[in-house]
C-alpha positions in Angstrom: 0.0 0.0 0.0 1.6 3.4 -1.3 -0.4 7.0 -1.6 1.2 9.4 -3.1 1.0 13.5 -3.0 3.3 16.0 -4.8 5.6 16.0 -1.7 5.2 13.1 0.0 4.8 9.0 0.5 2.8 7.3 3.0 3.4 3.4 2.9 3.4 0.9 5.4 5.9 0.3 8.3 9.7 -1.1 8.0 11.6 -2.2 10.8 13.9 0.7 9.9 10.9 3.2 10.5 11.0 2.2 14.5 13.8 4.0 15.5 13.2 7.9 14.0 9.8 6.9 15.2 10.9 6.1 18.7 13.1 9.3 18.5 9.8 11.3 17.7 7.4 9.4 20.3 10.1 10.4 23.1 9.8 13.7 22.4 7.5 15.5 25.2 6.2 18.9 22.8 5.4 16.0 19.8 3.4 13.7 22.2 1.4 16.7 24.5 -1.6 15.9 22.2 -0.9 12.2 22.2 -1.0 10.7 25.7 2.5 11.6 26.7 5.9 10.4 25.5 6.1 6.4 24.1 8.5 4.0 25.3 10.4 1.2 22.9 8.0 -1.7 24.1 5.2 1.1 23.0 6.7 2.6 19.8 7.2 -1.3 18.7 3.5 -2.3 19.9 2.3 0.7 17.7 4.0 -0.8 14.5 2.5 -4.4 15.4 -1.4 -2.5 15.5 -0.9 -0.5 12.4 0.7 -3.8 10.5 -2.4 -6.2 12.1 -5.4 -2.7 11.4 -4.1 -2.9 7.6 -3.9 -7.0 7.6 -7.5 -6.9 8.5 -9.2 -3.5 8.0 -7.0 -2.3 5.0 -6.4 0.9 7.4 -4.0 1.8 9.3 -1.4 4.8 10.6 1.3 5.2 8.2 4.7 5.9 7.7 4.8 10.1 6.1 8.1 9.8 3.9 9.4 13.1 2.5 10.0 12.3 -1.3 12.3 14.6 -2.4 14.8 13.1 0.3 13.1 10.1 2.0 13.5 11.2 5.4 10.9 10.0 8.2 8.3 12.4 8.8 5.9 10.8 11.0 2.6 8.7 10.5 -1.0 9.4 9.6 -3.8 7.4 8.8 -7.2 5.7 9.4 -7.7 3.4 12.3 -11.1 2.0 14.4 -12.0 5.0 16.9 -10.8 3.8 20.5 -13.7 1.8 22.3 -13.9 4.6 25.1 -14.8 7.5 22.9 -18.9 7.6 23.6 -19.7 7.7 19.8 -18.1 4.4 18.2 -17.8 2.9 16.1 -16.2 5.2 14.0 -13.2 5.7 11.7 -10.7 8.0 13.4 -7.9 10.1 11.3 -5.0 10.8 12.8 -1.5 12.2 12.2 2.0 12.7 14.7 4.9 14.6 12.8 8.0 15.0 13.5 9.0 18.9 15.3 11.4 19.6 12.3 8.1 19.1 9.8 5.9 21.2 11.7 4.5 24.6 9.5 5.2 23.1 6.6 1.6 21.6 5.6 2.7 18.2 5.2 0.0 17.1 8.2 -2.6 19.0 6.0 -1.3 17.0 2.8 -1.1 14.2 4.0 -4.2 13.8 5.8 -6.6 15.0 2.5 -4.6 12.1 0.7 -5.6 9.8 3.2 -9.4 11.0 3.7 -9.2 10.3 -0.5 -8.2 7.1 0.0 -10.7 6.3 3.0 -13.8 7.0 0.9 -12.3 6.1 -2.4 -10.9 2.4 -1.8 -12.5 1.4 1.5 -16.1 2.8 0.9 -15.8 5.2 3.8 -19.1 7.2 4.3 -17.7 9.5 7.2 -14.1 10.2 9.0 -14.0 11.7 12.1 -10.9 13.2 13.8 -11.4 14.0 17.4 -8.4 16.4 19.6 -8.5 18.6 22.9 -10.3 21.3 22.5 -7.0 23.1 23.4 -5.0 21.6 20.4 -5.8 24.4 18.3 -3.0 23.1 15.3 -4.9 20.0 14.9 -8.1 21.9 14.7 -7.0 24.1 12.2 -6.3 21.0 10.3 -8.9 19.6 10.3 -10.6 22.8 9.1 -8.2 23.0 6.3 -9.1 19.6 5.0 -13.0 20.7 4.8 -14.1 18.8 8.1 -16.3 20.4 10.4 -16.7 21.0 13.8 -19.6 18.6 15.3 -20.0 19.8 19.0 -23.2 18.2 19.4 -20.7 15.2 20.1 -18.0 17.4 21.7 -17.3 15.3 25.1 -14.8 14.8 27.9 -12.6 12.5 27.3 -12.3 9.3 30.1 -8.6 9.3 29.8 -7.8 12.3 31.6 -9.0 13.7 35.0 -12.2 16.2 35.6 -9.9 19.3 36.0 -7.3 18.1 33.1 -7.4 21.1 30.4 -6.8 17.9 27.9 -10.5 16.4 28.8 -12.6 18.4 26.7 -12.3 16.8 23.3 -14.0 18.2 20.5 -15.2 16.5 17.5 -14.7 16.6 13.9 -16.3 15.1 10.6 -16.1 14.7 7.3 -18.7 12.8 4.8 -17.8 11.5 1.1 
C-alpha cells in the first residue's frame, strides 16, 4: 500500500521506520496531544497494530516519507475509533509529525490524501478526527481539509482527570 502526493509518500511500516519513530514518540512537545511520551515496548507495539489494522481493515497509521529526500516524517492514517470514545464505532484520522516538519503543511497534505483514499478504496461514508479542544494546530487542520466541527458530540474525554485542560475533546467530521 503506497499513496502518493506531490511531496510526500505514505506506505506501510519497515523495521527501519522504528527508530526515528521512537526518536519522535520520546519527544514530550510532539506527544502533548498524544498521551505523553512512548517507550520502545510502545513505539514497537504501535508498529505491530498499524501492520495487524491494515492486515485486517485495510487501514492503518502510516509511515509520512518526504519524497524529495526520503527522510521519516511521522505517520497518519485511518484506524477504528478507541472503544472509550462515547460515539463508536467510527473511523478516526490521525497524524503525529516530526517537530522539524511542523509549519510546513505536510499534516494537511497528508491527511486530504488519506481521507481520499478512505472514501475512495474502502467505501468510507464518514471520518471523524477528534483532539483537545485546546489543540488548536490539529483543529486548524482539520478545518483546512473541509471537516467540520460537530459539537453536538464534543465530550470529555475518560482518559484524563475532571480538571485536566486535555478532557474536553472536541469533534470533527467529514462525509464523502
Amino acid at each position: 500500500m503506497r499513496i502518493e502526493t506531490d511531496r510526500l509518500i505514505l506506505r506501510l511500516w519497515r523495521v527501519e521506520d522504528l527508530e526515528p519513530f521512537a526518536q519522535m514518540s520520546a519527544d514530550p512537545e510532539i506527544m502533548q496531544w498524544l498521551g505523553g511520551v512512548l517507550t520502545l515496548d510502545q513505539v514497537q507495539a504501535y508498529k505491530v497494530r498499524a501492520d495487524t489494522s491494515f492486515a485486517e481493515l485495510g487501514m492503518c497509521r502510516m509511515v509520512i516519507e518526504r519524497r524529495a529526500d526520503g527522510a521519516f516524517v511521522g505517520s497518519c492514517g485511518l484506524m477504528p475509533g478507541h472503544e472509550s470514545v462515547p460515539f463508536v464505532p467510527y473511523t478516526d484520522i490521525g497524524w503525529r509529525l516530526a517537530r522539524s516538519a511542523w509549519g510546513q503543511g505536510y499534516a494537511s497534505e497528508a491527511a486530504a490524501a488519506v481521507m481520499a483514499d478512505g472514501f475512495a478504496r474502502l467505501g468510507l461514508d464518514e471520518i471523524t478526527a477528534i483532539t483537545a479542544q485546546i489543540n488548536v494546530r490539529s483543529q486548524a487542520v482539520m478545518q483546512r481539509l473541509g471537516m467540520r466541527r460537530d459539537a453536538a458530540s464534543d465530550f470529555d474525554h475518560p482518559a484524563f482527570e475532571p480538571d485536566d485542560p486535555m478532557r474536553r475533546t472536541v469533534v470533527y467530521r467529514m462525509g464523502r
